[in-house]
N, C-alpha and C positions, 0 to 999 in steps of 0.2 A: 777505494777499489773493492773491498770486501765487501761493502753495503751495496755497488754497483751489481757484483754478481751473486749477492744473494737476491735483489731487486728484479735480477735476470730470471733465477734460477724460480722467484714465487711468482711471477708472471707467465711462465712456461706451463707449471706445475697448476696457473688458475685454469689458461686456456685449453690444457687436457682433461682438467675436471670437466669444463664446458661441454666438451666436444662429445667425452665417453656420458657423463648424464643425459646430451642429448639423443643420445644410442640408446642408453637405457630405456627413455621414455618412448620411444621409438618402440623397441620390441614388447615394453610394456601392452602399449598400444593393439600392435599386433595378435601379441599374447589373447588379449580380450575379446576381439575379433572371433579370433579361431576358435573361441572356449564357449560364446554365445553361438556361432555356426553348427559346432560339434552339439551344442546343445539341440539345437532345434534339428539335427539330422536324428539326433536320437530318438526324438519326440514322432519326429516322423517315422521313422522304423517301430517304434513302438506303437503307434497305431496303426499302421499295419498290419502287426505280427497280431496285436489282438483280434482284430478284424477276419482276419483270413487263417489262423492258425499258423502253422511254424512255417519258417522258409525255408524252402528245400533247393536248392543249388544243384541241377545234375552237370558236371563237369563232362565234356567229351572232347577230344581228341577233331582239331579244327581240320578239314578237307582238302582247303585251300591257304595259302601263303598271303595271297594277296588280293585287294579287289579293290570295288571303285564306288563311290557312293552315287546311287542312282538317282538322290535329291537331296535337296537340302537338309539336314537334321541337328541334332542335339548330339554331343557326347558326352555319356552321362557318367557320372562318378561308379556308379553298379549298375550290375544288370538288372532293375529296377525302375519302370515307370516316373517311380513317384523321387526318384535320386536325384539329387542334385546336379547340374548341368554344369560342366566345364567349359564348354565350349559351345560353336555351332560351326557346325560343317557344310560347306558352300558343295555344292551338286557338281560330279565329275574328280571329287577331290580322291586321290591314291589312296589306300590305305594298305599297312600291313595286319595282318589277322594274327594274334598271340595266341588265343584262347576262343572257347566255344562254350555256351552253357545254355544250359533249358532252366527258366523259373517261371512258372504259373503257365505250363503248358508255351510259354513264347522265348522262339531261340533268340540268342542273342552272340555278339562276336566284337570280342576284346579284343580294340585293334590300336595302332598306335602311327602317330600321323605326322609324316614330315615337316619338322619345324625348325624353326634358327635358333629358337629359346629355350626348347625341351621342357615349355610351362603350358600344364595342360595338355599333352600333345599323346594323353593313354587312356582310356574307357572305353567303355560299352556304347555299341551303337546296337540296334536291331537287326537281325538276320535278312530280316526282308526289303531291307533298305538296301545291303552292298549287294553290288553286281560283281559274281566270281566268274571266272574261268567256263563254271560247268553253266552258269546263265547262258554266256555268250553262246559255247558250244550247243546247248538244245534251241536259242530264240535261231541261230545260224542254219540248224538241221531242221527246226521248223518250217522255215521260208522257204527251204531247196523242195518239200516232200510237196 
């Protein structure tokens, strides 16, 4: 009976080894992924910044709440051209507006986009892409005049 449950007890104690090393190897994995990624966004930012001198960020105070994408686009990890791409955003899609910033003279608007997964679903799109409130209101008062 004692050989039965210790026979028990090392058969339990293999298949958790299995289970949790296959986790390990798992985030291992992972781990590497995001460390070669992280690298080559550096690299990227780093020629950049030597290229064009420092990045200047100017932060303002966003207008509007809310808007709507006037076409299809990208959302990018920073307000950033050259950034990384999280996503792509289908034309018509809602968006909430977080943030406002101006880099290299082009605004941009930190917005965050209805999703079931909450993966990917916050960056930068371009200014000139969402359609706010105050679009609607002058394309609306243009047509009347």
């Amino acid at each position: 009976m004692v050989i039965f449950l210790f026979s028990v007890i090392l058969i339990g104690f293999g298949v958790y080894y299995s289970i949790m090393n296959q986790k390990l190897s798992t985030q291992k994995t992972q781990l590497k992924i995001i460390s070669r990624q992280n690298r080559e966004f550096k690299s990227k930012i780093t020629s950049l910044n030597n290229a064009s001198g420092p990045i200047i960020i100017k932060y303002k105070q966003p207008l509007f709440k809310t808007g709507t994408a006037k076409e299809s686009c990208s959302l990018y990890l920073s307000p950033i051209e050259h950034s990384p791409v999280l996503s792509n955003v289908v034309k018509s899609t809602p968006v909430e507006i977080q943030d406002s910033a101006e880099i290299f003279d082009i605004s941009w608007y930190e917005v965050s986009l209805k999703s079931q997964t909450n993966i990917n679903n916050k960056g930068w799109i371009k200014k000139d892409i969402i359609l706010t409130l105050d679009d609607t209101v002058n394309n609306e008062s243009g047509t009347t005049t």
